[in-house]
N, C-alpha and C positions, 0 to 999 in steps of 0.2 A: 376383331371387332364384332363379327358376327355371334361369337362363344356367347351364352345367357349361363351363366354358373348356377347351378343346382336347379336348371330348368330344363324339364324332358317336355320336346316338343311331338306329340304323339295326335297322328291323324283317327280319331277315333269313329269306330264307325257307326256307334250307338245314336240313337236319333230320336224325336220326340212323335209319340208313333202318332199318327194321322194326321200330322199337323205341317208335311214338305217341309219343315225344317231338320233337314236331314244334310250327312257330309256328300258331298259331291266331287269328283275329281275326273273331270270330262276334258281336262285342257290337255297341252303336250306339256311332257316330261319336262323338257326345259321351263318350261313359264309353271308349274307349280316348286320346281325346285327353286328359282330364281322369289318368287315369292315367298316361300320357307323362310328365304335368307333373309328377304328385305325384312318380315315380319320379327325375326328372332331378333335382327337387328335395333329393331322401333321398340320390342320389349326392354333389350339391354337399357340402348338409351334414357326412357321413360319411367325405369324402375318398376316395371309392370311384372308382374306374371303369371298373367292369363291375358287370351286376348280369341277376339273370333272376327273372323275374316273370311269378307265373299267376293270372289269376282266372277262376274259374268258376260259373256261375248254372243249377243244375243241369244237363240234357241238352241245352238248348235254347242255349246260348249259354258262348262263351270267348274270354279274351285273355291269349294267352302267346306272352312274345317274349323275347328278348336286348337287353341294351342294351351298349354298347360295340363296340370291331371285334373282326369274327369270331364275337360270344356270339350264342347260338342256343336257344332250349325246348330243346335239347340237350347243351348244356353244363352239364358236372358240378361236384359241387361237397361238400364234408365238410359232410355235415347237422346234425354237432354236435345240440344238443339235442334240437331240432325231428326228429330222426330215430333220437332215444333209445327212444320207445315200442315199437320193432321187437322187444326183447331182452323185450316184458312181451309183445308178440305169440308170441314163441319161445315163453315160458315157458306161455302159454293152450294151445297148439299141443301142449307137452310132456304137458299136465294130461291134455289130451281122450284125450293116446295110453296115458296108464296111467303114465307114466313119472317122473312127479313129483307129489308133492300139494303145493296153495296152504297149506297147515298142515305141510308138514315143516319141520322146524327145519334151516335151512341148515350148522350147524356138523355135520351127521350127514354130510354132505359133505364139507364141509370141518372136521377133525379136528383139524386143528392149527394153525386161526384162532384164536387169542384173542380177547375182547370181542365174539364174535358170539352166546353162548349161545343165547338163549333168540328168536334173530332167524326167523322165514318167510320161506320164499319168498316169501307174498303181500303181506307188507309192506313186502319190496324193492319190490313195483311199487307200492304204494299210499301210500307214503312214510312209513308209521310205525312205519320199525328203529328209530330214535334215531340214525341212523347221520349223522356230521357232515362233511359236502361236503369232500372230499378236495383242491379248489382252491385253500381257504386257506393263503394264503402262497405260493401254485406260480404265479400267474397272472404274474409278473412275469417268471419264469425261464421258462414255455409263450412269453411273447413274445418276448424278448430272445435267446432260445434253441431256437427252434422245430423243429431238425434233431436236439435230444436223444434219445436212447430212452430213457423211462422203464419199469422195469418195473414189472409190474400190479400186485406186494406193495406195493414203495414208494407207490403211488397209494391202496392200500387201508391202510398204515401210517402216513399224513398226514390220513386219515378220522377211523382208528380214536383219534388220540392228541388229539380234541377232542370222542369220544364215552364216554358216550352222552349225547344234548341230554337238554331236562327229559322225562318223562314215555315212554318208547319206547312202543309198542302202541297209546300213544291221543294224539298228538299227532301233525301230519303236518309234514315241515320234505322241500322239493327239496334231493334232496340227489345229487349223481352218484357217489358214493361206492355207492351201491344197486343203479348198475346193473353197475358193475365187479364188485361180491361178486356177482351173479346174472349174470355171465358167466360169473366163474372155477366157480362154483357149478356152474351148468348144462354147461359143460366137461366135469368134473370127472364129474357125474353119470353123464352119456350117454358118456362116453369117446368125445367126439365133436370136430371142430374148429368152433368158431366160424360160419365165415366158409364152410362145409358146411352145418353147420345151419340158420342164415337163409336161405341158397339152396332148399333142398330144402324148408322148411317157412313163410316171409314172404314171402320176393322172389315163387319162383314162382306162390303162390299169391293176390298184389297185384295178381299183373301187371305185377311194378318188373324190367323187364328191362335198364334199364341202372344198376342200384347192384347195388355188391361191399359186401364187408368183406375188411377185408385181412385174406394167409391168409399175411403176414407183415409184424410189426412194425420188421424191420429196416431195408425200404424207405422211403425219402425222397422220393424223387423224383416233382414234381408228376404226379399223369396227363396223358396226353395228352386234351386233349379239355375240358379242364379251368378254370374260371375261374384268374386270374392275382392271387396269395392277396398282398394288401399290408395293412401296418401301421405304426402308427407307435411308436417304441420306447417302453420303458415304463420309467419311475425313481419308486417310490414309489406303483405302480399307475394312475399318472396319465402321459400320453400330451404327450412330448418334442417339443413340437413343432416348436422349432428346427432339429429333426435331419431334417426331413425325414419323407417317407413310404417306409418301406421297403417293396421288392420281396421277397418270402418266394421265396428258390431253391431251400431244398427243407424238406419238412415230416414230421416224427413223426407219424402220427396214433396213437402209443402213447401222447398225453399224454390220450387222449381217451377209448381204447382201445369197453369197452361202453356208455360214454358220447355219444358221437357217431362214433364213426368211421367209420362207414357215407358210401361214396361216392352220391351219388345226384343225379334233376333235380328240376326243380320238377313234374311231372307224374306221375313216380315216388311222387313225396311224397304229393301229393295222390291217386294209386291206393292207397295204403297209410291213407290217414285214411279214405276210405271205406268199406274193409273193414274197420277198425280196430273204427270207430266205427258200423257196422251190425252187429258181432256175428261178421263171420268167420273170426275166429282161435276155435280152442277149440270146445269143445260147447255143448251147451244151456245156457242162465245166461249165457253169455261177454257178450252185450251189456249184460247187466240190471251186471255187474258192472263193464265199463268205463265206464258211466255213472253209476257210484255216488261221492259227490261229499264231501267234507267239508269247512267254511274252512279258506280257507290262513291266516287271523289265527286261531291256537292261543286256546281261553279260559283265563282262569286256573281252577284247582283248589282241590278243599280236597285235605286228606293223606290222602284216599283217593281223588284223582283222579279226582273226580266235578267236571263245572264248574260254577262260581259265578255263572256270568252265559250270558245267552242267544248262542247260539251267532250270527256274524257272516253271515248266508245272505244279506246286499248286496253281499261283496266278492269278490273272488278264491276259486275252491275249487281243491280237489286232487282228482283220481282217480285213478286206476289206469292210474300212467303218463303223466297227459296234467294240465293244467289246465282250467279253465273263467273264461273273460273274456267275461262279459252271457253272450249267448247262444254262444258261441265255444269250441268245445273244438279245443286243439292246446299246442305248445310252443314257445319261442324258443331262440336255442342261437346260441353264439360260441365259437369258437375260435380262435387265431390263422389270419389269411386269408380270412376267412367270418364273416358274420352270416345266419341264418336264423330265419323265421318259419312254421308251418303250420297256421293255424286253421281249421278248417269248423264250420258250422251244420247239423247236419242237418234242422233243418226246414226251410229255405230253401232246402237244394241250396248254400248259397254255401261254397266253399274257397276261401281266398285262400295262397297259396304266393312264400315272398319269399329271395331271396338274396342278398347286395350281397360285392364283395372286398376290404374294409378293414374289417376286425374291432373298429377303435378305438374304435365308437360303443356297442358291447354288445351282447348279445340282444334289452335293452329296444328300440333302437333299431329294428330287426327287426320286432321284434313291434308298434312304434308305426306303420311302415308298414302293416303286413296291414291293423292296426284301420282307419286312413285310406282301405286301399283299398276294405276289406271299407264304411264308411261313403260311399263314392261310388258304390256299386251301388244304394242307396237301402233295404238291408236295416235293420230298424227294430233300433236298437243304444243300449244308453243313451248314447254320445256321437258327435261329430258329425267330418266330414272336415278341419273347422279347427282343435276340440280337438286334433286328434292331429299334426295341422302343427305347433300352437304345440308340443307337446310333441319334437318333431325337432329344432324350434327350440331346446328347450332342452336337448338331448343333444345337439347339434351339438360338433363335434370341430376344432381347430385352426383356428376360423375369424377369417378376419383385422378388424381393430376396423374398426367403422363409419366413416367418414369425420366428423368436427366432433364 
């Protein structure tokens, strides 16, 4: 189950020079071999083959490598969700400078959005616009079509015409529709670009010296430097697998826009949860509020929107930007060519940082790795490194039938 056929898994130790994203192998001998396996394993399954992968146990110890030829801790890659938080970091960033408040009503911006009335800034990050995920119904054409430019109305006009869900203000639903209105939003505001803004106010101050944001969505063409983005085509949202695993030659990342499109490595990622989630974006309050948590299973109401039952505080929550799994805050994210995972614990010091290049398996899938890995460090998690095997197991992607 572990064998990847015609895949040399090779710790390389070439690195991107002055930029820490470099290989590391500072753990014990068992916990990077035990990792090997889970990773070659997430490849097989996922149809992937390449993939980069970090884990870290506070200061004291790391293992981040490339798997595939030529992948390197330096090799980039479209962070997709897992690197959606960056645009609620902007927006902390913008608060502390005077320039936005978490109470302005986004439509005072944008004038001539409809159905956004009565929407915040801060509930774009904390996910209760009512705003409904702008992917429904696109995921199919994002795959089969991945060189499209989509423009950003059209992305925020495929949101808006399935909102608003029940209850906006006090219900939380992920939605990436939230972070495209608090791009264009934030744009809009500062009379700034995008792809300026991150730079001068997350990247630099992360430390993420090798991610961009594109500072044009007309480009397609893979980066150089770049994981090599495959998929399998999609009919009915479900993955063709007859047809083969496509090689992605060049990619929009307009379908993703302030949703993921942010280029970046697994170390990048992991410099940016740190500061995320210690408080250093924004002013005083910024950490008390990115760690402020509510479930992600909505309660029912009566008609005054009070809930009827005690809230879910065992399952999944939502923050400010990020989720919470056990002890785990970070986010998954897929787009076509890419799946990615970035979870840390801050009390443990553990971040586990995941990418693989065949998108077919989902974010879950992503994110079922980190749990795996993050479970083979021996960090005390309510489940264990075979749970989350089985569960690979069972998002596994075009795999061929068992033999008898």
């Amino acid at each position: 189950m572990l064998a990847v056929v015609g895949l040399t898994l090779t710790a390389c130790t070439s690195s991107s020079s002055g930029t820490g994203n470099s290989d590391q192998n500072t753990v014990a001998p068992e916990l990077a071999t035990a990792i090997d396996e889970a990773v070659a394993n997430a490849l097989s399954l996922s149809g992937s083959t390449e993939a980069v992968v970090g884990v870290w146990q506070g200061d004291d110890a790391a293992y981040v490598r490339g798997y595939g030829e030529g992948v390197t801790a330096g090799t980039t890659f479209r962070g997709a969700q897992a690197s959606q938080p960056v645009m609620c970091a902007l927006l902390l960033e913008l608060v502390d400078q005077g320039q936005i408040k978490l109470g302005r009503q986004v439509s005072k911006d944008l004038p001539r959005q409809a159905g956004i009335a009565d929407i915040t800034y801060g509930q774009l990050c904390d996910q209760t616009s009512g705003l409904a995920d702008f992917k429904g119904g696109f995921t199919e054409r994002f795959t089969n079509n991945p060189s499209r430019l989509w423009p950003e109305q059209e992305l925020i006009a495929n949101g808006l015409a399935r909102s608003p869900l029940p209850w906006p203000g006090k219900n939380v639903y992920l939605s990436d529709t939230n972070a495209v209105v608090l791009d264009r939003a934030i744009r809009l505001n500062s009379r700034g670009e995008t792809y300026e803004l991150l730079e001068a106010n997350v990247f630099q101050k992360a430390g993420m010296s090798a991610s961009s944001y594109p500072d044009s969505f007309s480009e397609t063409e893979i980066p150089s430097g770049s994981m090599h983005p495959l998929t399998y085509p999609l009919a009915g949202d479900a993955a063709v697998c007859e047809a083969g695993v496509t090689e992605i030659a060049e990619l929009s990342p307009s379908m993703m826009r302030g949703a993921g499109a942010t280029l970046t490595t697994v170390t990048d990622l992991k410099d940016f949860y740190t500061t995320y989630l210690a408080g250093g974006f924004g002013g005083e309050g910024s950490k008390e509020l990115v760690a402020s948590f509510q479930p992600a299973k909505n309660p029912e109401r009566d008609e005054a929107g009070e809930p009827t039952s005690e809230p879910d505080t065992a399952g999944n929550q939502v923050g400010f930007g990020i989720e919470q799994v056990g002890p785990l805050l970070g986010r998954s994210g897929a787009m076509p060519g890419s799946i990615t995972a970035a979870y840390a614990d801050p009390a443990s010091g553990l971040t586990v940082v995941v990418a693989m290049n065949n998108s077919s398996a989902g974010a879950g899938f992503a994110g079922a790795l980190a749990f795996q890995l993050s479970a083979l460090t021996g960090v005390e998690l309510p489940w264990s490194a075979e749970d989350q095997a089985a569960r690979l197991a069972e998002m596994a992607v075009c795999q061929p039938a068992a033999e008898g």
